[in-house]
DRENNU-639755 format. One record per residue (C-alpha): x, y, z; residue in one letter. Coordinates in steps of 0.2 Angstrom, whole numbers, plus 5000, padded with zeros to 4 digits. Example, Ala and Ser with C-alpha at 12.3 -4.5 7.8 and 13.67 -1.06 7.14 Angstrom:
// DRENNU-639755
+------+-------+------+------+
! east ! north !   up ! lovo !
+------+-------+------+------+
! 5062 !  4978 ! 5039 !    a !
! 5068 !  4995 ! 5036 !    s !
+------+-------+------+------+
// end
This chain:
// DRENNU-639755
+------+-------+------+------+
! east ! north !   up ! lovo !
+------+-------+------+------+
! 5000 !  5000 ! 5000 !    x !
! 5006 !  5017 ! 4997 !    x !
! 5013 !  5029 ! 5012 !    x !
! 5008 !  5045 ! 5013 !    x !
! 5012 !  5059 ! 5022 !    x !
! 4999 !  5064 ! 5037 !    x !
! 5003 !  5084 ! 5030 !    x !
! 4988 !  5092 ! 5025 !    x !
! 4985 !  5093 ! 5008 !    x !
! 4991 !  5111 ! 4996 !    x !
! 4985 !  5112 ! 4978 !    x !
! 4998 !  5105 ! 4967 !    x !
! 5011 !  5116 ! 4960 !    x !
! 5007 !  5113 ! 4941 !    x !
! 5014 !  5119 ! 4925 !    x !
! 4999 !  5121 ! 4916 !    x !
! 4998 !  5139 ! 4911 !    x !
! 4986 !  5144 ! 4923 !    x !
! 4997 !  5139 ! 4941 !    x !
! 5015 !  5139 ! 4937 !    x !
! 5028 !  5141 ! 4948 !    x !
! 5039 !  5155 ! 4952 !    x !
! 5054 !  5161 ! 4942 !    x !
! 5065 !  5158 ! 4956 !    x !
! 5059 !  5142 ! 4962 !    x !
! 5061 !  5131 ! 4946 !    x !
! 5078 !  5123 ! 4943 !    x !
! 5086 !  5125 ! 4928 !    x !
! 5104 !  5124 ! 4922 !    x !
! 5111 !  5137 ! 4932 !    x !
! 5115 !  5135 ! 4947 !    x !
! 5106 !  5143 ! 4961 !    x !
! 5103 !  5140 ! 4980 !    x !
! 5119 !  5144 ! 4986 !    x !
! 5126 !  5141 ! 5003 !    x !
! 5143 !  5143 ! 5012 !    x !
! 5141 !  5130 ! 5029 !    x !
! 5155 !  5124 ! 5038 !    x !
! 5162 !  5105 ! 5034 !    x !
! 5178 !  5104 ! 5043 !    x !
! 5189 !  5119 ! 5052 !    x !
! 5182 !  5134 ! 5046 !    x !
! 5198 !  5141 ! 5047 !    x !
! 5206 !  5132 ! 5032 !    x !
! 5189 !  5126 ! 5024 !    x !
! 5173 !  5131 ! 5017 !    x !
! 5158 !  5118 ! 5012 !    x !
! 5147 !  5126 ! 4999 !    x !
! 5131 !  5118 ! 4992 !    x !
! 5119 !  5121 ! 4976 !    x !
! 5107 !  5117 ! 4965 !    x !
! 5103 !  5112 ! 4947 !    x !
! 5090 !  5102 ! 4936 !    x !
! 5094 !  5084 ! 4937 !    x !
! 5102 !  5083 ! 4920 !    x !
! 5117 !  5090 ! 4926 !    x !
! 5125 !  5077 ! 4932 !    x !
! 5141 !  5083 ! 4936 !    x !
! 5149 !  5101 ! 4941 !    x !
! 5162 !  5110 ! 4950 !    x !
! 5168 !  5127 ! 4961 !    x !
! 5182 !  5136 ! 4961 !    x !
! 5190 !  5146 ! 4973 !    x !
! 5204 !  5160 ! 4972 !    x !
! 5211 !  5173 ! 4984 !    x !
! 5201 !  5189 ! 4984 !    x !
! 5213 !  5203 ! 4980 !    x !
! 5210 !  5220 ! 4972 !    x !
! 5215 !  5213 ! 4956 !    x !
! 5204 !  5215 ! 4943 !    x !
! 5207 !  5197 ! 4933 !    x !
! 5210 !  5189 ! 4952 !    x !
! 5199 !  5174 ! 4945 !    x !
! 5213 !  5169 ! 4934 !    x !
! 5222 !  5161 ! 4949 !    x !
! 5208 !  5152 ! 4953 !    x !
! 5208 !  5132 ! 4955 !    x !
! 5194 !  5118 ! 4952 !    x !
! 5185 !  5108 ! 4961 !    x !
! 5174 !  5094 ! 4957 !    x !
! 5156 !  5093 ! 4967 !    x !
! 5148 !  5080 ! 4973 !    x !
! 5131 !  5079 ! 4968 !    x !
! 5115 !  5069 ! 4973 !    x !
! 5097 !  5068 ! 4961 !    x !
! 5082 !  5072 ! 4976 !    x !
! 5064 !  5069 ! 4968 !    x !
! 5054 !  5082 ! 4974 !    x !
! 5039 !  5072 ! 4973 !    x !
! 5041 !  5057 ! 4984 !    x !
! 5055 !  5052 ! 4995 !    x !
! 5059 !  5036 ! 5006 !    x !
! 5055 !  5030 ! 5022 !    x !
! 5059 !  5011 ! 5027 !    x !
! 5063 !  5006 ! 5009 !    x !
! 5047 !  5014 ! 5002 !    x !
! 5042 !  5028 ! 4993 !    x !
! 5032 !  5043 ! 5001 !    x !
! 5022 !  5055 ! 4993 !    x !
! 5024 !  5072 ! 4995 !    x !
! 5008 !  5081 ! 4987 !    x !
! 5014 !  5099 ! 4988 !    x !
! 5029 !  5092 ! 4977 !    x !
! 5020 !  5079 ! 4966 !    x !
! 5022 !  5090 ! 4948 !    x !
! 5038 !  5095 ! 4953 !    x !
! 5054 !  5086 ! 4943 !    x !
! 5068 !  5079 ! 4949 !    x !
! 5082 !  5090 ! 4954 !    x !
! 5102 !  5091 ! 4955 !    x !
! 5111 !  5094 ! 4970 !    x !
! 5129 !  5099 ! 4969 !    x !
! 5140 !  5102 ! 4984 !    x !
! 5161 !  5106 ! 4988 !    x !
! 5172 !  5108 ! 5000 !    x !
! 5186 !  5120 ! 5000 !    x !
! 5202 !  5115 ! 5008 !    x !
! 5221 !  5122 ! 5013 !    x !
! 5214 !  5138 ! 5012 !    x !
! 5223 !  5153 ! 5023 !    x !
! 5215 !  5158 ! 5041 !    x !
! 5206 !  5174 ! 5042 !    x !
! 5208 !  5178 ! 5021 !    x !
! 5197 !  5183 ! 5012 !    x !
! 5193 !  5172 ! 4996 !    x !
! 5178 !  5172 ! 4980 !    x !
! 5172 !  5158 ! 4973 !    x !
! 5161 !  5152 ! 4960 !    x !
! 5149 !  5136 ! 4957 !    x !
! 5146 !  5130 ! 4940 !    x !
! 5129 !  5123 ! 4934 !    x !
! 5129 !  5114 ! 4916 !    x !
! 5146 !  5115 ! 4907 !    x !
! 5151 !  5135 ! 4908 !    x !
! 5135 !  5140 ! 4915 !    x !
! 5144 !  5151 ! 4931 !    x !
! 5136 !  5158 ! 4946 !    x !
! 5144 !  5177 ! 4949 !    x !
! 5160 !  5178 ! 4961 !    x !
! 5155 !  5177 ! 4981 !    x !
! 5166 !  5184 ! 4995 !    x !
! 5168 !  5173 ! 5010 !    x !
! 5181 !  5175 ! 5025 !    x !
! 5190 !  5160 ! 5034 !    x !
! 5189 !  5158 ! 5051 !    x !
! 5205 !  5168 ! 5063 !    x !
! 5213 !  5158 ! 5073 !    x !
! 5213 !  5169 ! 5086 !    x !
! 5204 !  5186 ! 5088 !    x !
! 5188 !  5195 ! 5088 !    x !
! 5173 !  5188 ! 5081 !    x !
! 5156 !  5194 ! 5077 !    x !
! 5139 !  5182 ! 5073 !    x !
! 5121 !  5184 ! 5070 !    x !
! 5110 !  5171 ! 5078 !    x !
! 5090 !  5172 ! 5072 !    x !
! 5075 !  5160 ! 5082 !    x !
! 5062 !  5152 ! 5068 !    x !
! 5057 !  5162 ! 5051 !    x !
! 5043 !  5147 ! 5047 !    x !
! 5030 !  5158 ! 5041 !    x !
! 5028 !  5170 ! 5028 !    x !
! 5045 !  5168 ! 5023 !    x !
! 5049 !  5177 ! 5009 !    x !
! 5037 !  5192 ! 5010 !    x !
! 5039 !  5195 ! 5030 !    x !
! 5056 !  5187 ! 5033 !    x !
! 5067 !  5193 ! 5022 !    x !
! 5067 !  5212 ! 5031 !    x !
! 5073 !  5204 ! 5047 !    x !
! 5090 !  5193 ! 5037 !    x !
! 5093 !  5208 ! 5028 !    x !
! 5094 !  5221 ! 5044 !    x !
! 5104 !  5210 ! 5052 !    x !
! 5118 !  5209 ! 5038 !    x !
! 5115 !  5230 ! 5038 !    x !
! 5118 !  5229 ! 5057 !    x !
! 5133 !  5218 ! 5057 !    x !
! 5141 !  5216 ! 5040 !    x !
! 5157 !  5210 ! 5046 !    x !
! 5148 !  5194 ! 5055 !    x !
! 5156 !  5178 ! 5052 !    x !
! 5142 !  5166 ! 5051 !    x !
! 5122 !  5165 ! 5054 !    x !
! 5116 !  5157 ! 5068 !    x !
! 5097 !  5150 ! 5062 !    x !
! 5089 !  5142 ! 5079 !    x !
! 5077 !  5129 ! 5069 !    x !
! 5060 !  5133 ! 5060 !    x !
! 5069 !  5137 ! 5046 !    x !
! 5052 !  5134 ! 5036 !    x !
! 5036 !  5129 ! 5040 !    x !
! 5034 !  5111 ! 5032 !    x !
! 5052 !  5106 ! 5026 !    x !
! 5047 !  5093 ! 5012 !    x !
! 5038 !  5107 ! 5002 !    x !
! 5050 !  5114 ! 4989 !    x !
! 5041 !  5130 ! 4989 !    x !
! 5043 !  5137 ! 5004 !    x !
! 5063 !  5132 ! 5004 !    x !
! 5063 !  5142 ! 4987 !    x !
! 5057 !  5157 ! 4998 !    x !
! 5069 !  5155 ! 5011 !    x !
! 5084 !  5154 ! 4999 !    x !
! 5078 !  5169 ! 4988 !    x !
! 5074 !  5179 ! 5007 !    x !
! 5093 !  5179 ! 5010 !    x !
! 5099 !  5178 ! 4993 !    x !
! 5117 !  5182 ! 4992 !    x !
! 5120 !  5184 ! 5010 !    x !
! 5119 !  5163 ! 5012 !    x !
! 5133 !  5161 ! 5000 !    x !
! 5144 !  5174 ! 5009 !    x !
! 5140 !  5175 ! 5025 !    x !
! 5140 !  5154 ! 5031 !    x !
! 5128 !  5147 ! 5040 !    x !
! 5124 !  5135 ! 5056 !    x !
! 5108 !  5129 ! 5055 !    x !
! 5098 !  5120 ! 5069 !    x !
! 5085 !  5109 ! 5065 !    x !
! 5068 !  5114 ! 5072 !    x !
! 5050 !  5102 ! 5073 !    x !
! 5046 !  5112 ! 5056 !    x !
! 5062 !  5101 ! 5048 !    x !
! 5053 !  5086 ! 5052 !    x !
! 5038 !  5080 ! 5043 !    x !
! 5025 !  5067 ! 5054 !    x !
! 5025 !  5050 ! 5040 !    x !
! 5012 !  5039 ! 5044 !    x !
! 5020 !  5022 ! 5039 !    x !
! 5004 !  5013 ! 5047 !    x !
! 4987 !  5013 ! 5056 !    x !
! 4997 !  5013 ! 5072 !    x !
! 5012 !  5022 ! 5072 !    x !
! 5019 !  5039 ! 5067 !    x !
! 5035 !  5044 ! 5065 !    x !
! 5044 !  5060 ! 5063 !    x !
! 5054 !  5061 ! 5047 !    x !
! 5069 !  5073 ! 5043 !    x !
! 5066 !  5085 ! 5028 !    x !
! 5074 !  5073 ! 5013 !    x !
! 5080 !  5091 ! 5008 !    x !
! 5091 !  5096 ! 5025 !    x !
! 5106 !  5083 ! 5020 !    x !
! 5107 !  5091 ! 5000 !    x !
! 5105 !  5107 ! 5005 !    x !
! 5117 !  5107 ! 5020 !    x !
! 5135 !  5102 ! 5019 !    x !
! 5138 !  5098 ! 5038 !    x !
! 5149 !  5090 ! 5051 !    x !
! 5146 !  5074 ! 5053 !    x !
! 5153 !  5065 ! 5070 !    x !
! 5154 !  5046 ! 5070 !    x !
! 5150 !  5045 ! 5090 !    x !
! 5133 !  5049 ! 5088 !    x !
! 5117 !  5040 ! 5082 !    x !
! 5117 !  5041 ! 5062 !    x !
! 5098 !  5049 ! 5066 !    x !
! 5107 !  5065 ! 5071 !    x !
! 5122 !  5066 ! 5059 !    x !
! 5123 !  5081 ! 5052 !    x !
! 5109 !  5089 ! 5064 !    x !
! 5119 !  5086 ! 5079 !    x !
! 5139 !  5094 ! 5075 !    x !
! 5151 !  5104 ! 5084 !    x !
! 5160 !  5119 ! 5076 !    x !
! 5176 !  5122 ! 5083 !    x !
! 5176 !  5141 ! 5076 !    x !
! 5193 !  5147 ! 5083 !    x !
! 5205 !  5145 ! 5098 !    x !
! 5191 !  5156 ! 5106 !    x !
! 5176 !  5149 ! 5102 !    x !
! 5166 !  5130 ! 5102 !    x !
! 5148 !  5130 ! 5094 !    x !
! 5139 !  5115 ! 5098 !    x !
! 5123 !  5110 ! 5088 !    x !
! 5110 !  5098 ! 5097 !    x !
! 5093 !  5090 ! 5089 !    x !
! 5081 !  5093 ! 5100 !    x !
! 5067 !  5085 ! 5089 !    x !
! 5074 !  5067 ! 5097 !    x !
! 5064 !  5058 ! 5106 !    x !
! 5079 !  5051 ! 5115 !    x !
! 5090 !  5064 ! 5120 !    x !
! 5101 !  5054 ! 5129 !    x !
! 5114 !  5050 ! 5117 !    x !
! 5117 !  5067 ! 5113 !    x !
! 5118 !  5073 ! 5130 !    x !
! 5130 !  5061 ! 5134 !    x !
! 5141 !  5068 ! 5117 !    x !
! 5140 !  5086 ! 5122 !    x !
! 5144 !  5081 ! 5140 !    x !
! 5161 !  5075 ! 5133 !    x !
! 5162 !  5089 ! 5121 !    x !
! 5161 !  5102 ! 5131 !    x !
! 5174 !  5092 ! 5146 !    x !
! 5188 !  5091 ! 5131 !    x !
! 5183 !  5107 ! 5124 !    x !
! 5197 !  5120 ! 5130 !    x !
! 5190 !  5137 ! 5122 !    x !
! 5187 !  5152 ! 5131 !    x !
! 5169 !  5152 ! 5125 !    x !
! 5157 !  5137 ! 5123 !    x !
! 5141 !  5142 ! 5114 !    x !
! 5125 !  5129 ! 5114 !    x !
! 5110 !  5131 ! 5104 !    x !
! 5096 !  5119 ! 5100 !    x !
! 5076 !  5123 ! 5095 !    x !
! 5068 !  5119 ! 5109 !    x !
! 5071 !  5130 ! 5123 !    x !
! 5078 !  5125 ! 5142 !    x !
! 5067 !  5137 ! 5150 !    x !
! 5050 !  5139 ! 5138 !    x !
! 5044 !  5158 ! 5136 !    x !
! 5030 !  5151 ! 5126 !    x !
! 5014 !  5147 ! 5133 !    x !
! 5010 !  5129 ! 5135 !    x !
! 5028 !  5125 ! 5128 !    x !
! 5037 !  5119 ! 5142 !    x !
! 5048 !  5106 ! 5141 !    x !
! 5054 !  5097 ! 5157 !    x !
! 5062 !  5084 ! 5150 !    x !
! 5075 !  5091 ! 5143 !    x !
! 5079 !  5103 ! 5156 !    x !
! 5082 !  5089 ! 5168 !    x !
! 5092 !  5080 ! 5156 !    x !
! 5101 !  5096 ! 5149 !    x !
! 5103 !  5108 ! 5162 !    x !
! 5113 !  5098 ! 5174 !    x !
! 5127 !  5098 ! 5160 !    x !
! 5125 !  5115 ! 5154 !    x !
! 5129 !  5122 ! 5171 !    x !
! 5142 !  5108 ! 5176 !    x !
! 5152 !  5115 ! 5163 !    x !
! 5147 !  5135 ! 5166 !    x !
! 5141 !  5134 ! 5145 !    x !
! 5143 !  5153 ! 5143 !    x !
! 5127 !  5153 ! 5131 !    x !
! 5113 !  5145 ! 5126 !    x !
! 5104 !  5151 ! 5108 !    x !
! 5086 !  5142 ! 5105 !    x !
! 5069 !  5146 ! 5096 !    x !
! 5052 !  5138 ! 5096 !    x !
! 5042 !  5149 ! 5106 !    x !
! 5040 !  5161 ! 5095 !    x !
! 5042 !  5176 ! 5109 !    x !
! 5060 !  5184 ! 5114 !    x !
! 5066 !  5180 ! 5131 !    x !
! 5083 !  5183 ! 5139 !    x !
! 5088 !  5177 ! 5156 !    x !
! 5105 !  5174 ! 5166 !    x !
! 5107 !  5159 ! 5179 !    x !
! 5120 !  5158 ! 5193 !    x !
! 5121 !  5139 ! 5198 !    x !
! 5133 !  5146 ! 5210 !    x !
! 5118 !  5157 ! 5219 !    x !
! 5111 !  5150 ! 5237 !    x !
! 5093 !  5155 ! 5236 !    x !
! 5085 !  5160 ! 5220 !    x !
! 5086 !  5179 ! 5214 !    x !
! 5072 !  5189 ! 5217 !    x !
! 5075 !  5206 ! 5210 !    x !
! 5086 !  5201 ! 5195 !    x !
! 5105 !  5202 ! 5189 !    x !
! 5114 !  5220 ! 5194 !    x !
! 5131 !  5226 ! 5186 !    x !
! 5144 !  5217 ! 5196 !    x !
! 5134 !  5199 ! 5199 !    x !
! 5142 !  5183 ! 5196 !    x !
! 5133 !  5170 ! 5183 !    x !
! 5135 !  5153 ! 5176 !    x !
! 5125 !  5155 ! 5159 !    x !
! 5116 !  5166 ! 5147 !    x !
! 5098 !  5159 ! 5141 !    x !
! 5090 !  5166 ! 5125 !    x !
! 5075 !  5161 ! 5116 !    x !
! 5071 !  5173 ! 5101 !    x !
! 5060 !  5171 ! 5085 !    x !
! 5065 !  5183 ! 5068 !    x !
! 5049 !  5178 ! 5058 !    x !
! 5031 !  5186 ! 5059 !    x !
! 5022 !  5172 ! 5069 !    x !
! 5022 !  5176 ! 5085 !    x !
! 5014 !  5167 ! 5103 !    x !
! 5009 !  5175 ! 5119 !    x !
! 5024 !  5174 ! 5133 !    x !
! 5019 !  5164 ! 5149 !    x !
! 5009 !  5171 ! 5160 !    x !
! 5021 !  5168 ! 5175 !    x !
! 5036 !  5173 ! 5164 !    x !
! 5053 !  5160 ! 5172 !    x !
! 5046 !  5165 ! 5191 !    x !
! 5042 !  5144 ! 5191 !    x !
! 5061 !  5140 ! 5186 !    x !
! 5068 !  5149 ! 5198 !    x !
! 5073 !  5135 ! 5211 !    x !
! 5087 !  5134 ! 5195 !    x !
! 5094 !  5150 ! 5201 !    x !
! 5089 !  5158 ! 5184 !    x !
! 5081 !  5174 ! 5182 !    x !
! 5072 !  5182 ! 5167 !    x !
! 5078 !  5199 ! 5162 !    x !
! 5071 !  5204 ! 5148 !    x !
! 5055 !  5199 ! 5136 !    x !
! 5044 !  5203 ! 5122 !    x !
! 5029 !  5201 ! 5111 !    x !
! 5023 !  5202 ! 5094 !    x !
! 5039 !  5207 ! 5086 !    x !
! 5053 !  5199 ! 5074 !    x !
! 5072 !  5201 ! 5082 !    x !
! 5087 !  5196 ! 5077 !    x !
! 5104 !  5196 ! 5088 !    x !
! 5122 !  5201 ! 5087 !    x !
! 5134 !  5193 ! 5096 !    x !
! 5154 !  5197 ! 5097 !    x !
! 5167 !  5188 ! 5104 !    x !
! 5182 !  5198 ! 5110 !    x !
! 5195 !  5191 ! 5121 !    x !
! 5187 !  5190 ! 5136 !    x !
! 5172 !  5199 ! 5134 !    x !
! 5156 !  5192 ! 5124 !    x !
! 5144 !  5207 ! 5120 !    x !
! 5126 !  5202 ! 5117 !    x !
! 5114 !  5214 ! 5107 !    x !
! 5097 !  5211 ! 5100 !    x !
! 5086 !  5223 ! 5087 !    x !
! 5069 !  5223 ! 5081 !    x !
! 5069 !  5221 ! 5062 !    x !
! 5067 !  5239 ! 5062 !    x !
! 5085 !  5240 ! 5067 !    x !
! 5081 !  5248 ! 5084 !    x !
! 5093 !  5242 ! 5099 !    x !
! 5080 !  5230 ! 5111 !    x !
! 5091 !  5222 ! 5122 !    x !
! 5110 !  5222 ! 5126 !    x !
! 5122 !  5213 ! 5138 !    x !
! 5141 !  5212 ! 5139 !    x !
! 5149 !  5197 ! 5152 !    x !
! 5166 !  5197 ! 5154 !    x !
! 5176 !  5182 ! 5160 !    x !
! 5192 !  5183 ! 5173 !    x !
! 5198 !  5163 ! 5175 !    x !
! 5182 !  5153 ! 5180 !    x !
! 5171 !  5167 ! 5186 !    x !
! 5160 !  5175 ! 5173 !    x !
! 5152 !  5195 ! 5178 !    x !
! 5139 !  5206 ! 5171 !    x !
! 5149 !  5222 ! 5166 !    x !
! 5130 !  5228 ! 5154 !    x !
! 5114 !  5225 ! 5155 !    x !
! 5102 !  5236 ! 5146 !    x !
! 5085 !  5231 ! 5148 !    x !
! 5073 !  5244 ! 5152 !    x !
! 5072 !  5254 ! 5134 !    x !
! 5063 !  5255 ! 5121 !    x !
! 5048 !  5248 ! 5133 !    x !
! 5045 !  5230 ! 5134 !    x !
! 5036 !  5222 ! 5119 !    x !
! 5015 !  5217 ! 5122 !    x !
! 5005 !  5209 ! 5110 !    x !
! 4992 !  5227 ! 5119 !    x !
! 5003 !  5239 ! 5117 !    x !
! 5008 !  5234 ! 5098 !    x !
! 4999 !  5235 ! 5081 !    x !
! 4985 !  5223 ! 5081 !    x !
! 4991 !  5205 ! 5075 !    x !
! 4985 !  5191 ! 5066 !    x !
! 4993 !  5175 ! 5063 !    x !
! 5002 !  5172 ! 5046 !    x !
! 4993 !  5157 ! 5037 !    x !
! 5004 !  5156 ! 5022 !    x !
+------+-------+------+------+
// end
């Protein structure tokens, strides 16, 4: 019998004449969809991934260093790609096909993908990918990792919805706001149904250029994964049969094949660890064990964790008390410096001190020790209420909610600079909403900034009226 997804049906994308689909969404032979992640030491490599219609069946990149010259390209050298053929249509699941309906007039398409290596830390390089025999995409300018020095990211919660018409403004304001960032942060709920071609096409044309320069970590959210329904009795969540072509990840042979290349640790310089958790698992336990080890071998100044579903939920009706009690005992063991999440669709930052004897009552002040800095943030138009109670029930944890908002789209700049980390976060609009700076004397940790009181906390009744996005 035919498996079907339990997704609720969309009209069919046809090519009838009457629904066709858009311009930048069709394949052809160029290549398009192009992103910079990171493979191996981003300091001496770059993984870049693109697309193509399936009948090019074999492509190539090159790279050369970026300099003032105006033929620089002719120094550049090749490199074959690696490429898989997805059919949008249907994928597999258990060695049988599943349909996909909001693909099933879409063809097959190419995937294409490099990696960059022996390349020179903190240069700056451009490269090219190539679609069918000479069919070039324009020059990109992408900068290795330092070894050592200050660094600069931007870290987004969910876009999901309304990708390409509301969530565009909020990637672009954060390239305006920090153009010299190293690499984007994307905290899950990339899209809102990850199997259906369409709405990756808008997310790929919302950034546009930026994702080829600027690299990307992505998390996966519950929006990467699909519910299959491979009988009357069970369900099972399904990773997008898109993540894996589109994203050229680290892949660590410790951990459950289920999580390769949605579970990775990037090792960015002598400064600074990211580690990337899939919080979609229903067993959490063999990554926890992984980052447990990680983060006791890891030797960096700064050790950054992010993951979809938030530690402490800001959401209504989203906590999850699972994996608090599985993961917060290792985040604090190892005084994880900052944890980066999305799912709840509100913004929320707080501060925890495991070291603290009672709970804190009137929040952090200038001067105050802390363990870890918790941030739940959402860049895309759909928005939720925040908990009535706020983090007032977790604070037997010793954590303590600072600042939070409403019915708005943020995104976040963070900067690494010996050893200080300064924290910003903007509304789409570019306005500063919140800020803090922690700086880090051997083990102890102290708040030195912690602007939290302008422009006026964020409420779904003291904003423009709001109505969900449904497309």
């Amino acid at each position: 019998m035919a498996l079907a997804f339990a997704i609720s049906a969309v009209p069919a994308v046809a090519h009838d004449g009457n629904h066709t689909v858009p311009p930048w969404q069709e394949a052809s032979a160029w290549p398009d969809r192009v992103i910079a992640t990171f493979e191996a030491d981003p300091a001496t490599s770059l993984a870049v991934n693109w697309r193509t219609i399936a009948s090019v069946s074999a492509s190539r990149a090159e790279i050369a260093l970026a300099t003032p010259d105006a033929r620089f390209d002719l120094t550049a050298r090749s490199v074959s790609a690696q490429t898989e053929i997805v059919d949008l249509a249907k994928t597999m699941f258990g060695g049988a096909d599943i349909a996909i309906p909001s693909n099933d007039k879409l063809p097959a398409v190419a995937y294409h993908s490099v990696r960059f290596d022996d390349l020179r830390p903190d240069t700056l390089y451009a490269y090219r990918v190539m679609g069918a025999d000479g069919l070039w995409s324009e020059w990109f300018q992408t900068r290795t990792a330092p070894l050592s020095g200050p660094v600069r990211f931007i870290y987004m919660g969910d876009a999901q919805n309304g990708v390409l018409s509301l969530w565009s403004r909020t990637i672009r304001a954060a390239y305006q706001a920090a153009p010299d960032a190293r690499f984007m942060l994307h905290a899950g709920d990339l899209v809102n149904r990850a199997s259906r071609d369409t709405e990756w096409a808008e997310w790929f044309k919302a950034g546009g250029f930026l994702h080829a320069m600027v690299p990307a970590i992505p998390v996966t959210g519950n929006h990467e994964y699909d519910m299959a329904a491979p009988g009357e009795t069970e369900r099972v969540r399904l990773l997008s049969h898109l993540w894996r072509p589109q994203f050229r990840l680290p892949v660590d042979g410790t951990l459950p094949s289920a999580v390769h290349e949605t579970a990775y640790a990037v090792r960015y310089s002598a400064d600074l660890d990211v580690f990337v958790l899939d919080s979609n698992q229903r067993d959490m336990a063999p990554q926890a064990a992984w980052l447990d080890a990680q983060l006791k071998a890891s030797k960096k100044r700064w050790r950054v964790v992010t993951m979809h579903h938030p530690v402490f939920s800001s959401g209504k009706d989203r906590d999850n008390k699972p994996n608090r009690d599985l993961l917060l005992p290792i985040l604090t063991r190892h005084s994880v410096d900052l944890v980066l999440q999305g799912h709840d669709h509100t913004y929320a930052r707080g501060l925890l001190d495991a070291s603290a004897q009672l709970p804190r009552r009137s929040g952090f002040k200038i001067g105050d020790t802390l363990t870890t800095m918790f941030v739940n943030s959402v860049s895309g138009p759909k928005q939720y209420e925040f908990r009535k109670v706020g983090w007032d029930d977790y604070a037997p944890t010793g954590v303590k909610l600072e600042r939070q908002g409403e019915n708005g789209q943020f995104f976040q700049v963070i900067g690494i600079d010996g050893n200080r980390l300064t924290y910003t976060a903007y509304t789409a609009d570019g306005v500063q909403y919140d800020a803090a700076i922690i700086e880090k004397r051997g083990n102890t940790k102290r708040l030195i900034k912690n602007d939290k009181d302008a422009p006026p906390t964020r409420r779904f009744d003291n904003t423009l009226p709001y109505q969900s996005p449904n497309f």
